[in-house]
Residue frames relative to the residue before (quaternion, step in Angstrom):
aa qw qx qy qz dx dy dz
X 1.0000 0.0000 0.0000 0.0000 0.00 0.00 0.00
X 0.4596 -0.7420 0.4479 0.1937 3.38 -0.94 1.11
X 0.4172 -0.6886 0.5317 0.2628 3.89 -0.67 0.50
X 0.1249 0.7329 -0.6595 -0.1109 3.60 -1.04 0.89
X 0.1802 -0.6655 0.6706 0.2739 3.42 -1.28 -0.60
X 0.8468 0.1665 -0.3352 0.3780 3.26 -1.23 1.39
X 0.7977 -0.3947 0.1463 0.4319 3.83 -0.45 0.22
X 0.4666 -0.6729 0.3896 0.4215 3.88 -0.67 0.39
X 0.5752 -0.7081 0.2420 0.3304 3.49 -0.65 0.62
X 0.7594 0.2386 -0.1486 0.5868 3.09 1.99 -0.45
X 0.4942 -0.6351 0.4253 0.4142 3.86 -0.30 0.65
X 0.1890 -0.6172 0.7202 0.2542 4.09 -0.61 0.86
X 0.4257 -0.5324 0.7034 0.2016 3.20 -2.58 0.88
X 0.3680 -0.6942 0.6181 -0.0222 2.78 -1.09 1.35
X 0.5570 -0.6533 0.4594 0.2280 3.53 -1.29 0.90
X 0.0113 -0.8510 0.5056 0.1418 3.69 -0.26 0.88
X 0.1576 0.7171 -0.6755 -0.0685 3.89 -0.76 -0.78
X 0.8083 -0.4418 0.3320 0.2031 2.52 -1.95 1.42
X 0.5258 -0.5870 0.5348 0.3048 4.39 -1.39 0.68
X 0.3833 -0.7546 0.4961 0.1939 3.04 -0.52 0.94
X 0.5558 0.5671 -0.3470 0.4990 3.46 1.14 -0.90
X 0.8081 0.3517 -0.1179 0.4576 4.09 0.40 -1.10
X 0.3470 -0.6343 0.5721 0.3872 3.74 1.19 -0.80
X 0.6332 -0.3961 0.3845 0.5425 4.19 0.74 -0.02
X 0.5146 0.7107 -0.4163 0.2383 3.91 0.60 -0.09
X 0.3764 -0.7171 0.4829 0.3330 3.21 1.55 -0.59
X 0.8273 0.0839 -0.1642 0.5307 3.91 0.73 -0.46
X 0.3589 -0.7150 0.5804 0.1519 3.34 -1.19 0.82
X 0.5326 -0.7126 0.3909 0.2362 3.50 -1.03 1.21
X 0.0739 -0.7156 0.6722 0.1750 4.41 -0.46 1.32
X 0.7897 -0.2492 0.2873 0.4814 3.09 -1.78 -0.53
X 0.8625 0.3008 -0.2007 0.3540 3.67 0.31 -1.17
X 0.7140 0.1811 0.1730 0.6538 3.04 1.16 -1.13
X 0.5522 -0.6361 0.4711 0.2618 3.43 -2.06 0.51
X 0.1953 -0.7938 0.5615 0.1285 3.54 -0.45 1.23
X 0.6011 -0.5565 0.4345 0.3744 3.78 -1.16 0.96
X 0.4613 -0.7088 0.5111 0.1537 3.62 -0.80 0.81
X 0.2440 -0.8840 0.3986 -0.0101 3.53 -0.35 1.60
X 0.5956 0.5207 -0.4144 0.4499 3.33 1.17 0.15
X 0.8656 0.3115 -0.1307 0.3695 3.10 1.05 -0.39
X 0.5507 -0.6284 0.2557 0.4862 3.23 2.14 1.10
X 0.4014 -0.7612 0.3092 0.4048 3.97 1.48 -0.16
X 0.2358 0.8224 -0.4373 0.2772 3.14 1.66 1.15
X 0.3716 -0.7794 0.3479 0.3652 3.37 1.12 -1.44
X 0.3709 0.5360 -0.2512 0.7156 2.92 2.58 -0.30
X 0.0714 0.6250 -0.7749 -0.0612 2.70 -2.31 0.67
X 0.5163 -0.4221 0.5298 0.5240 3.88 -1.09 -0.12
X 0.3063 -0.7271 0.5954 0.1516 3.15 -1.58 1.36
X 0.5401 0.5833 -0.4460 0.4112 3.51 1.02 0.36
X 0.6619 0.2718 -0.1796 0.6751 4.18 1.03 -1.13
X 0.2551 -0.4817 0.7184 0.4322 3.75 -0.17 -1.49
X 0.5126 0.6508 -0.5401 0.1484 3.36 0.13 0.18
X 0.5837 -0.6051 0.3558 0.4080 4.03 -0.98 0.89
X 0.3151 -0.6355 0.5985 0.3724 4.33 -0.42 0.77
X 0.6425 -0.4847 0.5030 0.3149 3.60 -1.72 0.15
X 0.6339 -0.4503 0.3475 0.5240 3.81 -0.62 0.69
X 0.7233 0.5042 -0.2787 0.3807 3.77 0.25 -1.57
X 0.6297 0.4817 -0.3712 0.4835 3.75 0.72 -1.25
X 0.7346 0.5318 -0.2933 0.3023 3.54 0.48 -1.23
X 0.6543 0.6196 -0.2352 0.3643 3.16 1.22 -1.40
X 0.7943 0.1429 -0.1693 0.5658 3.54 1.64 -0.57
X 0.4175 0.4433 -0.6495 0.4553 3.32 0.60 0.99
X 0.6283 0.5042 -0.3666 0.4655 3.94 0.40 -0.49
X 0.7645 0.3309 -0.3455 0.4321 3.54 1.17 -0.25
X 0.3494 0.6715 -0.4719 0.4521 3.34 1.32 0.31
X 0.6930 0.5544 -0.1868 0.4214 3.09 0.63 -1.95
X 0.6914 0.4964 -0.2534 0.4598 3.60 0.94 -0.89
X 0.7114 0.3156 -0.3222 0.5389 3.75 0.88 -0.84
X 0.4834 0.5434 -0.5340 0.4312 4.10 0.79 0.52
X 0.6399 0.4774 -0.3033 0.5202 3.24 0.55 -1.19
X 0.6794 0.3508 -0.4058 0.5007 3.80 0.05 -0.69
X 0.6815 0.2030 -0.5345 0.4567 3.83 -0.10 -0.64
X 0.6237 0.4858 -0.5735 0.2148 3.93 -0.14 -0.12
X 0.2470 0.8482 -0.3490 0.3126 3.53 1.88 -0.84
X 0.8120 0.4382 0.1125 0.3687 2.68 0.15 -2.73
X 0.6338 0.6368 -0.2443 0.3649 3.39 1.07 -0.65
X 0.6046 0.5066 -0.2294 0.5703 3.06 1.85 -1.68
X 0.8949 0.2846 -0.2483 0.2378 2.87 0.12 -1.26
X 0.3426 0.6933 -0.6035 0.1943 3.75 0.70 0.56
X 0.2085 0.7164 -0.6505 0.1418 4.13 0.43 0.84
X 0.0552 -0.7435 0.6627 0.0710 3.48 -1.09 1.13
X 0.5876 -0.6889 0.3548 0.2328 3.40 -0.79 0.87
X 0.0344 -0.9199 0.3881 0.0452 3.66 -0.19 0.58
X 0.7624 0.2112 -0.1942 0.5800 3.68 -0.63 1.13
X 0.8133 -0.1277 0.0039 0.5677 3.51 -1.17 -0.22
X 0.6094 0.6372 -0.3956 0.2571 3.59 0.82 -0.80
X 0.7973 0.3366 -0.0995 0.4909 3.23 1.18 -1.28
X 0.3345 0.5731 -0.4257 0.6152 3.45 1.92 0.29
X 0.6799 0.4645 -0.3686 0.4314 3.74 0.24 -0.98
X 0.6870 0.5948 -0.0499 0.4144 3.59 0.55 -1.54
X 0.8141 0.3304 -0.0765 0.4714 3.64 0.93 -0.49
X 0.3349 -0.7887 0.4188 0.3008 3.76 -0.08 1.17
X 0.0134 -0.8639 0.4987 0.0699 3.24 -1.19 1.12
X 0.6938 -0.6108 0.1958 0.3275 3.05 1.41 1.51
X 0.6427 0.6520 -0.2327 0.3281 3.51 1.15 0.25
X 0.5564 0.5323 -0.4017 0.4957 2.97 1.37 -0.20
X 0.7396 -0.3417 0.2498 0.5233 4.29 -1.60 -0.46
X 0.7904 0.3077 -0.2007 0.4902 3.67 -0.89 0.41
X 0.3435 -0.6649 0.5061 0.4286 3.90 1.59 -0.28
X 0.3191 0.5805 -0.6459 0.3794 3.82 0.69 1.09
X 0.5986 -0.6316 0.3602 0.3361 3.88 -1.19 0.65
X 0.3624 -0.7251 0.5736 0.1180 3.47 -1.32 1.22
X 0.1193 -0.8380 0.5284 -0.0651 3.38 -0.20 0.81
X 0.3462 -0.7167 0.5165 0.3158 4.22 1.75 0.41
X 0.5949 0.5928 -0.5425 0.0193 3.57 0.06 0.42
């Protein structure tokens, strides 16, 4: 293992899985009412290696990793561009009154 000194340059993703105590809900079910779920800081995440609850800060940006993956997969799916009549239909071709799009229906 290599010696550094001062923070890593890039935040590592860490392995999460769901609170066992809550099921991922974040709150755990009292007598009257739903009480914030303490094993797991009421996040709903734990480290999948201990179970143990991450610190507000660790969590706050491993969950935003996790969030900008999911979006670029998001973005990935959804790049469908219509093709043929579809994207003829769909796209203004200045022909109709006022050059707004004519579409013959």
């Amino acid at each position: 293992m290599k010696k550094s000194h001062g923070p890593a340059f890039r935040a590592a993703k860490l392995d999460l899985a769901k609170c066992p105590a809550c099921g991922g809900k974040a709150v755990t079910q009292g007598v009257f009412h739903e009480l914030a779920c303490v094993q797991c800081n009421a996040s709903g995440w734990v480290t999948a290696e201990t179970g143990g609850a991450l610190p507000l800060e660790v969590l706050v940006t491993q969950l935003s990793i996790r969030l900008r993956a999911a979006e670029h997969q998001i973005a990935q799916h959804n790049c469908f561009r219509p093709a043929g009549a579809e994207a003829q239909y769909s796209e203004n071709n200045r022909r109709g009154p006022g050059a707004t799009n004519y579409t013959g229906d």
